[in-house]
C-alpha positions in Angstrom: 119.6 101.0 119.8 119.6 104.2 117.7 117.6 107.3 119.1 113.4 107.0 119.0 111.9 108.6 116.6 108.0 109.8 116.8 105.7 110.0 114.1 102.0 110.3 114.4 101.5 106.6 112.6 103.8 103.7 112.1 102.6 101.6 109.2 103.9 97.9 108.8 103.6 96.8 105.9 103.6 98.5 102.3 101.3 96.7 100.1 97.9 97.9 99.4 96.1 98.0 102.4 99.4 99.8 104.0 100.0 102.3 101.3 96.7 103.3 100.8 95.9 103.9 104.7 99.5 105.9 105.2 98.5 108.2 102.1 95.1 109.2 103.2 96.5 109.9 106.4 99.5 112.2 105.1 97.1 114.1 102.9 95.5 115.1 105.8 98.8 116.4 107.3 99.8 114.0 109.9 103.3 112.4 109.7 103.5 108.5 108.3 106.2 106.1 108.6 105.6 103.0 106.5 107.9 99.9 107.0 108.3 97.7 104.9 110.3 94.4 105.2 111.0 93.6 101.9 112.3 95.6 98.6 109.8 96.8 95.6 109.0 95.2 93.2 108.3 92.3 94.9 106.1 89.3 93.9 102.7 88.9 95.7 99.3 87.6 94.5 95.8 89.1 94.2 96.2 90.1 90.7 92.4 90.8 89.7 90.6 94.6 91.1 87.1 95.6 91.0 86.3 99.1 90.3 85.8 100.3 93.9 89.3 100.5 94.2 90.7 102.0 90.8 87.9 104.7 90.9 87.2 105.1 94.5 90.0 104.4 96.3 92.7 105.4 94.5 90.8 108.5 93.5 90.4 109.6 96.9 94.4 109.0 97.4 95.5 110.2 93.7 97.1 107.1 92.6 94.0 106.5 89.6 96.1 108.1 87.0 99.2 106.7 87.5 97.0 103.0 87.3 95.9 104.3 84.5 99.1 105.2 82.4 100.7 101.6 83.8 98.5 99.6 80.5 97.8 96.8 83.1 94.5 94.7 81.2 91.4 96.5 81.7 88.3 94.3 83.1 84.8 95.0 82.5 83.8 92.4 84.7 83.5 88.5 85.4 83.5 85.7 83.3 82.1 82.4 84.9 81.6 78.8 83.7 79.8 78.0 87.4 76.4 77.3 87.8 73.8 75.0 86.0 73.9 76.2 82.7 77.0 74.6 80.8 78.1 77.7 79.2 79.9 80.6 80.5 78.4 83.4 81.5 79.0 86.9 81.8 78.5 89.5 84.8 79.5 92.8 83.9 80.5 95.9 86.1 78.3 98.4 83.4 74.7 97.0 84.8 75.4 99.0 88.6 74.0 102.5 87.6 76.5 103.6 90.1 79.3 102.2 88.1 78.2 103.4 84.2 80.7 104.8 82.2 84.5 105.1 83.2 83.5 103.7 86.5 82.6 100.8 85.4 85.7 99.2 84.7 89.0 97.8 87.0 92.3 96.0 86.2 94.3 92.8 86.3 97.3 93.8 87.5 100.8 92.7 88.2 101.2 93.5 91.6 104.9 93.8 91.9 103.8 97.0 89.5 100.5 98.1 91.1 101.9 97.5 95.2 105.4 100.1 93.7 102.4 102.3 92.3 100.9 102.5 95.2 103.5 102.9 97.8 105.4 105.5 95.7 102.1 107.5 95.6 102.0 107.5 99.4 105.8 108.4 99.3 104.6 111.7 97.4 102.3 112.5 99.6 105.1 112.8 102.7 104.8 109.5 104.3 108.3 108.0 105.2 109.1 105.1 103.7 111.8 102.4 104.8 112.3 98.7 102.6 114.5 96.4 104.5 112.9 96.5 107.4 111.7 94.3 109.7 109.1 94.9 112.7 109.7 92.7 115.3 107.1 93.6 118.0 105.3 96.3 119.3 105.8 99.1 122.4 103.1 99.4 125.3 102.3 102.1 128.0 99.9 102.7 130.0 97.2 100.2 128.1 98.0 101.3 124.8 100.6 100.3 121.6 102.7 103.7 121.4 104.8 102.1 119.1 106.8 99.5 117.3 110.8 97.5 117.4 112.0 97.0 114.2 115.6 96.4 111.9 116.5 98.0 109.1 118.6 96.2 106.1 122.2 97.0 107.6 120.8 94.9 111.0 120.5 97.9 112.8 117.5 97.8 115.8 115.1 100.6 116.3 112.1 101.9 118.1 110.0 104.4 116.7 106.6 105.8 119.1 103.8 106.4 117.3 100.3 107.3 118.3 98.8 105.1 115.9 100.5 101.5 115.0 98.4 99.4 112.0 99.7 96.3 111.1 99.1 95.9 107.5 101.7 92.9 107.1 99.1 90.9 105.6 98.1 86.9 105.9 101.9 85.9 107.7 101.4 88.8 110.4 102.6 87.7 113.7 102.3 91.0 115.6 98.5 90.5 115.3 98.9 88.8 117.9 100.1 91.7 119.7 95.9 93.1 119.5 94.6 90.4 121.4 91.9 87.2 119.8 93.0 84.8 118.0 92.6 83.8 114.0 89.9 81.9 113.2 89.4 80.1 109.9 86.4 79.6 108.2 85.7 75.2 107.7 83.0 76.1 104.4 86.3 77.9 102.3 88.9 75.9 104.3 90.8 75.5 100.5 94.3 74.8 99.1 95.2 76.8 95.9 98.2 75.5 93.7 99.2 78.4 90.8 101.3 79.7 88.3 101.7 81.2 85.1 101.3 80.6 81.4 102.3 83.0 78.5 100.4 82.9 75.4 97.3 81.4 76.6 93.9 82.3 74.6 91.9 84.9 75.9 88.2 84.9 76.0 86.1 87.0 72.8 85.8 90.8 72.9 84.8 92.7 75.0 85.5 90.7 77.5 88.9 89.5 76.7 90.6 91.3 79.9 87.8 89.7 82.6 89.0 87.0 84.8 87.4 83.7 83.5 86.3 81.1 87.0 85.8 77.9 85.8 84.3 75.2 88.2 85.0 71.6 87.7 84.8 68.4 89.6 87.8 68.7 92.0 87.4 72.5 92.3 87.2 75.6 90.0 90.2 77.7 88.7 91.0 81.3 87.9 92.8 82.6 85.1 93.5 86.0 84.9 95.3 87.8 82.2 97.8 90.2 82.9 99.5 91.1 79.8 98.9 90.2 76.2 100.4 86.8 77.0 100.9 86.6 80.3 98.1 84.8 82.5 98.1 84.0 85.9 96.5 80.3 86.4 95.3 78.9 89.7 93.4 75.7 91.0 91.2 75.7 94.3 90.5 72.6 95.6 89.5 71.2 99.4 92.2 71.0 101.7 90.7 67.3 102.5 91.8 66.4 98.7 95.7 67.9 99.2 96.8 64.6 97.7 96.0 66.6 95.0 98.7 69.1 94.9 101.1 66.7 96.6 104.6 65.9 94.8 105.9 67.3 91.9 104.2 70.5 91.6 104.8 70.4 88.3 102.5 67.4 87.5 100.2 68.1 90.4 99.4 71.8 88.4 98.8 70.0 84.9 96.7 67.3 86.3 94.3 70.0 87.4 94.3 71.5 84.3 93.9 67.8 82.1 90.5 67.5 84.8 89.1 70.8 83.4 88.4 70.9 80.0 87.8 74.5 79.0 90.9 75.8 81.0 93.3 72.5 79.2 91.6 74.1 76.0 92.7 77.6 76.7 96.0 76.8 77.3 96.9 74.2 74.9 99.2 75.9 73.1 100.8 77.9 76.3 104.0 77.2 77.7 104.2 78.1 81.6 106.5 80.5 82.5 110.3 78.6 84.3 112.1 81.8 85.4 111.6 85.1 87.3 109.2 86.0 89.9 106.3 83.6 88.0 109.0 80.9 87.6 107.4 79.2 90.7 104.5 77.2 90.9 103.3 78.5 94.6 100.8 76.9 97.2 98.4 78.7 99.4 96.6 77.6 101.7 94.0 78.0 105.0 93.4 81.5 103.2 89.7 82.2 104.8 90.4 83.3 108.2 89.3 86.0 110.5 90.9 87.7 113.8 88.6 87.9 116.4 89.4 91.5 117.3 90.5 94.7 115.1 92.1 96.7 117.0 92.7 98.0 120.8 93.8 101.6 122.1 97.0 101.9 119.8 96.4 99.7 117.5 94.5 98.7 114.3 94.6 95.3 112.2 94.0 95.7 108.3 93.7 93.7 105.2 95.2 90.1 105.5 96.1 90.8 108.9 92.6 90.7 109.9 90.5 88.8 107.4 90.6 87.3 104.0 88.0 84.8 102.4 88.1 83.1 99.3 89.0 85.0 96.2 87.0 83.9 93.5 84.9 87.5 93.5 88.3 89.2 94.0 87.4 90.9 97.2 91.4 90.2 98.2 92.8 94.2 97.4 88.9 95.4 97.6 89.1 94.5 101.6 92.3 95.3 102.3 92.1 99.1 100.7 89.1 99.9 102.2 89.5 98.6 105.4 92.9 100.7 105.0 90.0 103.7 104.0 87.9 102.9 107.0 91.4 102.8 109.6 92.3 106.1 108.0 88.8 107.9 108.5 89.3 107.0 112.4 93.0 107.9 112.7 92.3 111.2 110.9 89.1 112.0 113.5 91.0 111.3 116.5 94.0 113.0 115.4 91.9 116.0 114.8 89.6 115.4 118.2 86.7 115.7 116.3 85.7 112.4 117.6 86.4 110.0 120.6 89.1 107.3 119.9 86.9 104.4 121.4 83.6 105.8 118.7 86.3 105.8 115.7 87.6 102.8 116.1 84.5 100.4 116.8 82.9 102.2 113.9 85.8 101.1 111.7 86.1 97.9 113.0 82.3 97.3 112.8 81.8 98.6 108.9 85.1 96.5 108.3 83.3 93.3 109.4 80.1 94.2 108.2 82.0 94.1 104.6 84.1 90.8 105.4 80.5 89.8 106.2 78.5 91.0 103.3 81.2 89.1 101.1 81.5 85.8 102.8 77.7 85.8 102.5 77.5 86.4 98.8 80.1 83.9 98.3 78.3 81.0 100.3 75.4 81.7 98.0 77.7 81.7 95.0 79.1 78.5 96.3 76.0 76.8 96.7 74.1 77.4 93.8 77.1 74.9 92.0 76.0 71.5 92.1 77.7 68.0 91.2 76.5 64.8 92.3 79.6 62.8 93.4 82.0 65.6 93.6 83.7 65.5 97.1 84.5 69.6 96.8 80.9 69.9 95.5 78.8 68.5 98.1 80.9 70.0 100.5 80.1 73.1 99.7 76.2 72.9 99.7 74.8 74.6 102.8 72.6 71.7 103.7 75.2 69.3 104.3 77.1 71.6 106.1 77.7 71.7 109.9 75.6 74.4 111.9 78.5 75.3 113.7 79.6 77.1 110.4 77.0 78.9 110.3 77.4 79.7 114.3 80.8 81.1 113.4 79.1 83.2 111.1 76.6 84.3 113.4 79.4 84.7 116.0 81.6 86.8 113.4 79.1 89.3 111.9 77.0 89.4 115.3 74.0 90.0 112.9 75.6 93.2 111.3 75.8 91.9 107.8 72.9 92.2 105.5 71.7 94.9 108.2 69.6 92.1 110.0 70.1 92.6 113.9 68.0 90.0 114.3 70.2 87.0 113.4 70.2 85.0 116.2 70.6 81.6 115.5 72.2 79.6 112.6 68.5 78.0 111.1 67.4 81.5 110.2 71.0 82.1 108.7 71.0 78.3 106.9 67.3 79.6 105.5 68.3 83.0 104.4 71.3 81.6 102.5 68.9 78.7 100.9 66.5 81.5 100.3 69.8 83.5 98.5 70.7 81.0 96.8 68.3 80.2 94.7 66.9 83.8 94.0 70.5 84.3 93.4 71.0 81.5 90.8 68.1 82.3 88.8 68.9 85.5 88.1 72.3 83.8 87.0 70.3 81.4 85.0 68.6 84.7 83.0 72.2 86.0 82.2 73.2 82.7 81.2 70.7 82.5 78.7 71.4 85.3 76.8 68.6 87.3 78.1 69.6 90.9 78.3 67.4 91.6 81.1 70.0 92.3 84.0 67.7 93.4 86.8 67.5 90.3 88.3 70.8 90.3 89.0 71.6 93.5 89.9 68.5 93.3 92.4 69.5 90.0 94.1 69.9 91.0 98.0 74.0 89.1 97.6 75.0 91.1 94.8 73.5 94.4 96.0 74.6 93.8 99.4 78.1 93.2 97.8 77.9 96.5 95.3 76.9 98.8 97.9 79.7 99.9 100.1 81.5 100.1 96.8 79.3 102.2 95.2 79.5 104.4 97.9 83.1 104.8 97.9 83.3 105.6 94.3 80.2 108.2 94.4 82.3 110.0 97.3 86.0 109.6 94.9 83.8 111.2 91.9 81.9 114.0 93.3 83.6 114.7 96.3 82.0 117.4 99.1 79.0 117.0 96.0 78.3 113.4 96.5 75.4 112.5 98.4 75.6 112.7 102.7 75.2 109.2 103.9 73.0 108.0 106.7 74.9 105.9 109.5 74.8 102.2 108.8 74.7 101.5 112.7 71.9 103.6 115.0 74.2 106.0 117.0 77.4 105.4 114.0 79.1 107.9 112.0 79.5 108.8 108.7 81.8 110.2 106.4 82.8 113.7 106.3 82.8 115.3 102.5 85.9 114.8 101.6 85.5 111.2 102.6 88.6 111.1 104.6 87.4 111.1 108.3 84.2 110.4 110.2 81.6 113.2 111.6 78.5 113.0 113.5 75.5 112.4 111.5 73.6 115.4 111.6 70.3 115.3 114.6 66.9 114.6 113.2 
C-alpha cells in the first residue's frame, strides 16, 4: 500500500456527472482527484443533450466553447411520431422565452468525444486526474466516508482521504451501496433497450434535420439520433415482459424491430449498420429506471446513474446527471467554505436532486400515457388506469410530495388524478402542434413541460448573466439558494 494521499474531494468516476462536479469544485480552489477506471475515449451511451447543459452547465464550468468547436450535430429540439395524430410532430427548444436565441439549441453527441471534452476541461481547471483506476470501496471514521481504496493500471493499491467522496460511477456503481438504501426500480418504465448504429441513414427535413426523431409503434417506440452526417445511433424500447423480443441473434432481433416500424424501416432502407469499432456492437440495456433510496450520508454523495435514471426518451440521461453533479458541487463548495452547515447542504442537494428526478418521471408518465393502442401489450401497459397503485405509492414514497411543489400529495388517487388530469391537458396541446397550428402556448404552458423547463431555465439564466441574473427564491420554506456566481448555496435573504 503506497502512502495516503489527501485531497479535499475524491471523485469516482469521469463521465459527465463526475467531470462536471470536480470542475466546479476546482474553480473554486479546492483540490479534486477524479478516478476513473477506464481510459478515454471510451464508448458510453446517452448521446442526445438538451440545452441546459451546453449553455448552462458547461457555461458555468467553461467547457461550452470547446462543445462548440467539436461540430457534433446541432438540435433544435424533438421530433416525435407519438401521440394520436399519425404524423410527426415537432417540439422545439426556441418556444421557452428563456431559451431564445443561442440558448435555444443542444447537441447529439458522441460521447466517447463529449465525456474526453469534458474531463479534459476539469483537468485544466486543476483537478487530478487518474484512468486505469479502479475504486474498490470506501474509508470510514468516526460516522463519516473520509475516503476511498482504489488500483491503479500497474495493479498497484491505494488509499487516498478525502473530505468529500462522490460516487459518480454511474448505473454499475457498487460502492452505492456503501451510502446506505437500496435501488429501487420503477415497474411503469421497467424496459429493455436493444441498439446500434447505422451510417447513411436519412435525416428528417430542415431545420430539423439534427433533432432526435421518437417513433412509437406497437411493440415499443425507438430513437434515432444522428450523430454525424451519416452516422445514427438507433435504439428499440420495448417491455421487459416481451424480452423474447431481443432474445437470440441480436442481429435479427434489431431488424425485426425495425421491419415492425414503418417510418424508422423507411429511414433506414438504404443504411448499412455499422460491424466494427466501438458501434460495431449491437448492445442491450436493461432495468434502466431505478432510484437509490438515499443520496448521500456525512462523507458522501451519490450522483447521476448512481443515484437515479428514468427512461430516456426526453433525454434527461446527461441533463440529471450534470446538474445533480451542479447541485453536489454548490454543497461541497458551502461546506468547504463554512458558509453553511454540512447536514443544510446536503439535504438541500439531495432534495432539489429528487425534486428533478421527480418533475421528469412525472412528465414522462404523462407523455407515456397520452399514446394509445388497443391490443398493444407495451401500450396498455403503460396507461395509468391500468396500472397498479402501488406505482404510484412508490412515486408518492420517492418524491414525498416535493415534485410539482405540491406538499400535499398524500395518497396515490390524487396522484393517479393529477396525471389523468396531465395527461390530457398535456396531449392537447400536442394535438395543436401536430396540426400545424403555430400557436405554441399551449404547450409551453402545460404544468409537465413547464415543470420540466424550469430548473433548466434557471440554470442557463444563471450561466448567461451571471452575478446579473435574477436572485432566486428557495424552492423548499427554510432552503437555500444559489449564490451569484451559481457555484454554492447562501441563505435566502430574511423577509
Amino acid at each position: 500500500m503506497s502512502n495516503t494521499e489527501a485531497f479535499d474531494v475524491v471523485v469516482v468516476g469521469g463521465g459527465p456527472g463526475g467531470s462536471t462536479l470536480a470542475a466546479l469544485v476546482a474553480k473554486q480552489g479546492h483540490s479534486v482527484l477524479i478516478l476513473e477506471k477506464e481510459f478515454f475515449p471510451r464508448y458510453q451511451i446517452g448521446e442526445s443533450l438538451l440545452p441546459s447543459t451546453v449553455h448552462g452547465i458547461c457555461g458555468l464550468t467553461g467547457a461550452a466553447d470547446e462543445l462548440a468547436k467539436a461540430g457534433f450535430p446541432v438540435k433544435r429540439g424533438g421530433t416525435f411520431r407519438w401521440g394520436a395524430n399519425p404524423e410527426p410532430w415537432t417540439f422545439s427548444f426556441s418556444i421557452s422565452p428563456r431559451m431564445a436565441g443561442p440558448t435555444s439549441t443542444a447537441y447529439q453527441v458522441e460521447r466517447s468525444k463529449f465525456d474526453k471534452i469534458l474531463l479534459d476541461n476539469a483537468r485544466r481547471l486543476g483537478a487530478v486526474v487518474r484512468e486505469g483506476c479502479a475504486v474498490s470501496d470506501v474509508l470510514e471514521g468516526d460516522d463519516r466516508v473520509t475516503g476511498v481504496r482504489y488500483t491503479d493500471d500497474q495493479g498497484v493499491a491505494h488509499e487516498v482521504s478525502a473530505r468529500f467522496v462522490v460516487d459518480a460511477s454511474g448505473n454499475r456503481s457498487r460502492l452505492n451501496q456503501r451510502i446506505g438504501g437500496h435501488r429501487e426500480y420503477s415497474d411503469f418504465f421497467r424496459n429493455l433497450a436493444l441498439f446500434g448504429y447505422f451510417e447513411n441513414g436519412q435525416r428528417l427535413p430542415e431545420p430539423n434535420r439534427g433533432n432526435i426523431l421518437c417513433v412509437a409503434f406497437d411493440s415499443g417506440w425507438f430513437w434515432y439520433i444522428p450523430l454525424s452526417d451519416t452516422l445514427t445511433s438507433v435504439g428499440a424500447v420495448v417491455r421487459r415482459e416481451m424480452a423474447e423480443k431481443v432474445q437470440g441473434d441480436p442481429e435479427k432481433a434489431l431488424q425485426a424491430l425495425i421491419d415492425e416500424c414503418p417510418m424508422i424501416s423507411e429511414y433506414l432502407a438504404s443504411a448499412r449498420r455499422v460491424t466494427e469499432g466501438q458501434y460495431g456492437e449491437i448492445r442491450v440495456r436493461k432495468d434502466y429506471s431505478y432510484h437509490h433510496t438515499t443520496f448521500w450520508r456525512p462523507g458522501m454523495m451519490l450522483v447521476g446513474d448512481a443515484a437515479c435514471f428514468v427512461d430516456p426518451v426526453f433525454s434527461s440521461g446527461v441533463h440529471l446527471a450534470t446538474y445533480s453533479a451542479l447541485l453536489a458541487a454548490r454543497s461541497i463548495n458551502s461546506t468547504l467554505a463554512g458558509t453553511v452547515e454540512e447536514e443544510v447542504a446536503m439535504k438541500e442537494f439531495e432534495a432539489r436532486y429528487r425534486r428533478e428526478y421527480g418533475v421528469f418521471y412525472e412528465f414522462l408518465m404523462s407523455f407515456y400515457d397520452m399514446h394509445h393502442v388497443e391490443d398493444s401489450y407495451f401500450w396498455q401497459a403503460k396507461k395509468l388506469t391500468r396500472n397498479s397503485h402501488s406505482e404510484l405509492e412508490a412515486f408518492v414514497d420517492l418524491v414525498g410530495g416535493v415534485s410539482s411543489g405540491e406538499a400535499a400529495l398524500s395518497d396515490a388517487e390524487s396522484v393517479a388524478r393529477r396525471l389523468h388530469a396531465q395527461t390530457e391537458e398535456f396531449a392537447s396541446a400536442v394535438e395543436t402542434v401536430a396540426d400545424g397550428n403555430d400557436n405554441w402556448a399551449p404547450l409551453l404552458g402545460s404544468s409537465v413541460v413547464r415543470e420540466a423547463m424550469t430548473e433548466s431555465s434557471k440554470v442557463q439564466m444563471h450561466a448567461t448573466l451571471g452575478e446579473d441574473a435574477e436572485e432566486e427564491t428557495p424552492l423548499f420554506e427554510d432552503g437555500l439558494i444559489p449564490s451569484p456566481d451559481g457555484l454554492s448555496w447562501v441563505h435566502a435573504p430574511a423577509g
